[in-house]
C-alpha positions as semicolon CSV with decimal commas, in nm:
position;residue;x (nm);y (nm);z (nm)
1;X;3,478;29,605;18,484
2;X;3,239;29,378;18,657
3;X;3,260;29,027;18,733
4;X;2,963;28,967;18,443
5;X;3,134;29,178;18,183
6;X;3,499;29,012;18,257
7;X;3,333;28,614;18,249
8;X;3,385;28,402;17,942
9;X;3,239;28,128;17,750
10;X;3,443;27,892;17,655
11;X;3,392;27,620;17,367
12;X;3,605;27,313;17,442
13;X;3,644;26,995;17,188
14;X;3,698;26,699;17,347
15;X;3,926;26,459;17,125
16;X;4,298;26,569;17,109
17;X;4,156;26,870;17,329
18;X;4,017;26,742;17,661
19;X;4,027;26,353;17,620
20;X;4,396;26,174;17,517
21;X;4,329;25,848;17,279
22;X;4,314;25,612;17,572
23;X;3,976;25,783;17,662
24;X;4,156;25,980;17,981
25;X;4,140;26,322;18,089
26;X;4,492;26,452;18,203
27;X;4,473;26,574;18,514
28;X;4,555;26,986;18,473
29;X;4,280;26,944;18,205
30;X;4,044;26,858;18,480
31;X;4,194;27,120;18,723
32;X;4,160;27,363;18,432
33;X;3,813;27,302;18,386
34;X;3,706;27,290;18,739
35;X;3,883;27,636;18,879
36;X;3,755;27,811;18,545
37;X;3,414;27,740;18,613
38;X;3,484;27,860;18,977
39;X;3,609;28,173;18,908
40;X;3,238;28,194;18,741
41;X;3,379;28,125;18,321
42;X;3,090;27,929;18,145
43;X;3,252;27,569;17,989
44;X;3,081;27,402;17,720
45;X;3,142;27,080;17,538
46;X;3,191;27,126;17,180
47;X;3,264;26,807;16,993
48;X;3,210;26,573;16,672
49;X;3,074;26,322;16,952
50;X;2,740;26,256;17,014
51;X;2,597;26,261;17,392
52;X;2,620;25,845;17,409
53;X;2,991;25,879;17,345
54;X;2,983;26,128;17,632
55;X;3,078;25,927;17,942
56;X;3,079;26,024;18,337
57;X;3,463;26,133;18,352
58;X;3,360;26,378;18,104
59;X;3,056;26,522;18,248
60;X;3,162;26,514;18,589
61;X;3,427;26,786;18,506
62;X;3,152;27,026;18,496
63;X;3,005;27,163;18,202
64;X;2,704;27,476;18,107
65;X;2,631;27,256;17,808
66;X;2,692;27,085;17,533
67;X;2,684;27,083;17,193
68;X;2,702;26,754;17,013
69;X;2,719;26,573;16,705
70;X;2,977;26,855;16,525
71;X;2,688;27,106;16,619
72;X;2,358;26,897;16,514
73;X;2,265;26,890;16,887
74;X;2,271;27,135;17,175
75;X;2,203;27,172;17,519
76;X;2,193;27,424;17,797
77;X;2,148;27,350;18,105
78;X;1,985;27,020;18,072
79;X;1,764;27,198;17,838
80;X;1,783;27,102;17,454
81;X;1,783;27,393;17,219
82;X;1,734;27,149;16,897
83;X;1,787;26,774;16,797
84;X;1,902;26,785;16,393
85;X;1,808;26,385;16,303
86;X;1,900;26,190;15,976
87;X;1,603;26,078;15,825
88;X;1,561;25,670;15,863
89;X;1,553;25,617;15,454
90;X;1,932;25,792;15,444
91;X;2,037;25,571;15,766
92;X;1,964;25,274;15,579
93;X;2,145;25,400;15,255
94;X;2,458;25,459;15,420
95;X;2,462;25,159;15,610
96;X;2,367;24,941;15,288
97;X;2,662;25,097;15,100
98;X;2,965;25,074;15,404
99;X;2,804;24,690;15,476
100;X;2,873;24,648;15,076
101;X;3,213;24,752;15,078
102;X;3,385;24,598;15,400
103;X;3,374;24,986;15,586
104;X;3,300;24,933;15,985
105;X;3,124;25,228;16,102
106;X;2,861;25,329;16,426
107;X;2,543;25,542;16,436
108;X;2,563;25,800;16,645
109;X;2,287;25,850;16,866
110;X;2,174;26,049;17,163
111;X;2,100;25,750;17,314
112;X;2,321;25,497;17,169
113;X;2,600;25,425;16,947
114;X;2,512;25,137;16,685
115;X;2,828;24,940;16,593
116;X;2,874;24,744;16,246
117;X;2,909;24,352;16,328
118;X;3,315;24,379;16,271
119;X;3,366;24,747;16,432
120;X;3,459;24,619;16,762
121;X;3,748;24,336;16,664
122;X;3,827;24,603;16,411
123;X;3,891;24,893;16,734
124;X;4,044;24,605;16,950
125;X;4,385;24,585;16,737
126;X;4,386;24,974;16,639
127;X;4,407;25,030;17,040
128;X;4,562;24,695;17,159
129;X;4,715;24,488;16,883
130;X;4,691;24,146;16,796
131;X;4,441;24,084;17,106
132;X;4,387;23,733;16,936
133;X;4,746;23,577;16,906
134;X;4,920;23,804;17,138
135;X;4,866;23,706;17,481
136;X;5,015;24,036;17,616
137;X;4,800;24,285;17,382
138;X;4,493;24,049;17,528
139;X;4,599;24,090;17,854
140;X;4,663;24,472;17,829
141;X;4,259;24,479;17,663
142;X;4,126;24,299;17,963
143;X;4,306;24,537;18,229
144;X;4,249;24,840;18,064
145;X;3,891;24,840;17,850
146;X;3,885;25,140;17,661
147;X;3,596;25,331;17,750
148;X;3,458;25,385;17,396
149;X;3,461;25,025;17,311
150;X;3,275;24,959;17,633
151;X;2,990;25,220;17,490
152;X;2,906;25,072;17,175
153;X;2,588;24,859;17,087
154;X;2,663;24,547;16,909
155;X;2,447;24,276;16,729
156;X;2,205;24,557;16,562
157;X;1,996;24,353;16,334
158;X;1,725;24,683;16,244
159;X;1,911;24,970;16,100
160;X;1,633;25,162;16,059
161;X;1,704;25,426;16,287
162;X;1,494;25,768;16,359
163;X;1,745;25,939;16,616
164;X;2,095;25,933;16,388
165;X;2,250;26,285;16,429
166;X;2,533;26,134;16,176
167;X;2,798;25,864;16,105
168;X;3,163;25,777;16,157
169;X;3,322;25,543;15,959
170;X;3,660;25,405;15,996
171;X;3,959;25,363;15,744
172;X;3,852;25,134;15,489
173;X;4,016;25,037;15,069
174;X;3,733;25,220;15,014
175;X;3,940;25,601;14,992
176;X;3,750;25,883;15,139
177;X;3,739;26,070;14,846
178;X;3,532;25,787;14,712
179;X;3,267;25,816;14,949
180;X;3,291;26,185;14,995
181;X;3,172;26,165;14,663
182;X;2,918;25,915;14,695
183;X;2,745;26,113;14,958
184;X;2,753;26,438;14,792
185;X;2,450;26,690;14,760
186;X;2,295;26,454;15,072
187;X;2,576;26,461;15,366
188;X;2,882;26,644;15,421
189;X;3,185;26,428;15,479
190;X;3,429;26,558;15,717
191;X;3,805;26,344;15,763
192;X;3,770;26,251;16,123
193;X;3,974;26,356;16,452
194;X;4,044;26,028;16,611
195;X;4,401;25,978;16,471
196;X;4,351;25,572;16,543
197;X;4,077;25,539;16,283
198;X;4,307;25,645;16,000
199;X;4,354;25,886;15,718
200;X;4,049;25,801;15,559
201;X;3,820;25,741;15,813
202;X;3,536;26,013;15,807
203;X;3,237;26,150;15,979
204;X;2,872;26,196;15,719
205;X;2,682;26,466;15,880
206;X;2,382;26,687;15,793
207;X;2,459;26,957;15,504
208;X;2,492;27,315;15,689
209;X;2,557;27,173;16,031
210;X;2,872;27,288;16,219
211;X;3,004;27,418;16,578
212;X;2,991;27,786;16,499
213;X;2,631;27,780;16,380
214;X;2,543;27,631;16,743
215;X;2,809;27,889;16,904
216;X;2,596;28,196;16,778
217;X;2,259;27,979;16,871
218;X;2,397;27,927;17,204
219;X;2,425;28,291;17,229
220;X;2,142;28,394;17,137
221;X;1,985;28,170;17,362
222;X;2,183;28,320;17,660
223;X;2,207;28,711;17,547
224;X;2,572;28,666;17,557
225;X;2,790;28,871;17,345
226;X;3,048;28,719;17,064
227;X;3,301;28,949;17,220
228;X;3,313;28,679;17,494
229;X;3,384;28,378;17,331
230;X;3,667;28,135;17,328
231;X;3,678;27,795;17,144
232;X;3,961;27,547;17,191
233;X;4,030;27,256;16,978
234;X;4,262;27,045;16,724
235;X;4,100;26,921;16,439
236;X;3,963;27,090;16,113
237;X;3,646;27,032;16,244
238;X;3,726;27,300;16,513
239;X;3,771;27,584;16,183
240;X;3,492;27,741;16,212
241;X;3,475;27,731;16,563
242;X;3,790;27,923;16,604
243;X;3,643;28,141;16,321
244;X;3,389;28,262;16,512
245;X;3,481;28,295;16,911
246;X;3,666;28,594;16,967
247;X;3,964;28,403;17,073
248;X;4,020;28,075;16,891
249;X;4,285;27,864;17,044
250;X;4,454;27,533;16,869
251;X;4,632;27,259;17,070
252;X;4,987;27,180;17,008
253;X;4,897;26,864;16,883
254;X;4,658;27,036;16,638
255;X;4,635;26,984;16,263
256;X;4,838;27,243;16,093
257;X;4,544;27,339;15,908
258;X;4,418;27,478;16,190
259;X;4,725;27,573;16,364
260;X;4,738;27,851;16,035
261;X;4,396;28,028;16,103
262;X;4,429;28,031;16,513
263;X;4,500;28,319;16,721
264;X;4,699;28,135;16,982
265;X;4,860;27,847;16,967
266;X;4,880;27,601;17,280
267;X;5,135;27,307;17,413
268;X;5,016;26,974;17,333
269;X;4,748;26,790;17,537
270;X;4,927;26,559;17,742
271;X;5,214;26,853;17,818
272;X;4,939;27,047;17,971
273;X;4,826;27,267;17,735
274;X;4,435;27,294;17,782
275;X;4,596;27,414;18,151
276;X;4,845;27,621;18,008
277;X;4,643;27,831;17,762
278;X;4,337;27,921;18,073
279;X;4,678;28,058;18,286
280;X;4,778;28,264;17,970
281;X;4,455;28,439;17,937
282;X;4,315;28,477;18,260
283;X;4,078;28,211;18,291
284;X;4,251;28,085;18,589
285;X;4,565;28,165;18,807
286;X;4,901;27,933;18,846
């Protein structure tokens, strides 16, 4: 078998998968990612994130391409296949009903991610706790700025946006079933994969959009056979990419949901596991 024939490409998520919630990459992860593409493997990001929320620690790892946004975006190479936007009237919809009802949410961007006035208090005591009367938590915030905090853009006074790939909104009274509902027929509301933001916090995207749609895109693009494929993640946004790849990994840490439809099962994240499950199937060597 030649080296071409025996190289994979490999469809990576990023939260629970690559990134732990403090925003840091263990360190096999990195080593995993690094020797795989060495021993010639093609890595790709494939995440609910958008490319703002994609920061240096990330990139530097190494990657073929991305694709962003839970699939409304991708890239190879530096080169950008397609850019599925929200058009500016439905931006303004959303934002006018989570503003009504309390929800703190961010646009997600290519080139920014725009944060509702009370998002970032509102992420301060889901990461830190009581940064305000707890001089400890505070002090703990200040060493240790979370990376995604640091991204956001605050004060937004204009809303009306024209590069919105979609929306995450955090837990609210507001039940996601509620707004699931609201939305329907005009977004598809996904539960989101950042455990911190709650049960009911959510993700509004563009009807038909998801990772394996941009998996057999990406293909296409690069001639490369399904037969190839391996996708990695941990949330039910990761379904149908482990649908589609030939091999569809879960984390340990995964949501039994889609622990039930993998072909492999992994350790958790922080116990190694991205490493563990390239050793197991050849990617890389121990």
């Amino acid at each position: 078998m030649s080296q071409d024939q025996q190289r994979k490409i490999i469809f990576i998520d990023i939260d629970g998968t690559l990134v732990t919630d403090d925003g840091s990459v263990p360190e096999s992860a990195q080593a995993a990612c690094r020797l795989a593409r060495e021993n010639g493997h093609l890595l790709f990001l494939c995440t609910g994130r958008s490319k703002a929320e994609i920061y240096d620690e990330i990139w530097d790892l190494g990657f073929d391409g991305l694709i962003g946004a839970g699939g409304g975006y991708v890239e190879v190479d530096g080169e950008t296949l397609y850019h599925k936007k929200v058009l500016p009237e439905d931006v303004l919809d959303m934002v006018d009903f989570f503003i009504e009802h309390g929800i703190n949410f961010y646009l997600e961007s290519n080139s920014a991610l725009y944060a509702s006035p009370d998002l970032k208090p509102h992420l301060e005591r889901l990461l830190h706790g009581d940064v305000e009367n707890n001089p400890a938590a505070r002090q703990q915030m200040e060493a240790s700025p979370h990376p995604f905090i640091t991204q956001l853009t605050y004060g937004e006074n204009d809303w009306n946006k024209e590069d919105v790939n979609k929306v995450c909104f955090l837990e609210s009274k507001v039940p996601f079933a509620t707004i699931k509902q609201r939305f329907e027929g005009k977004f598809q509301a996904i539960q989101c994969t950042v455990p911190i933001f709650g049960e009911d916090s959510g993700e509004l995207m563009l009807p038909g959009i998801h990772k394996a749609v941009a998996i057999a895109d990406v293909l296409h693009h690069l001639g490369l056979p399904v037969e190839h494929t391996i996708g990695i993640g941990d949330g039910m946004n990761d379904v149908e990419m482990l649908e589609f790849c030939r091999l569809g990994i879960a984390m340990g840490n995964a949501k039994p949901g889609l622990k039930e439809i993998a072909d492999d099962i992994t350790d958790d994240l922080e116990n190694d596991g991205l490493y563990k499950s390239f050793v197991k199937h050849g990617l890389i060597s121990v």
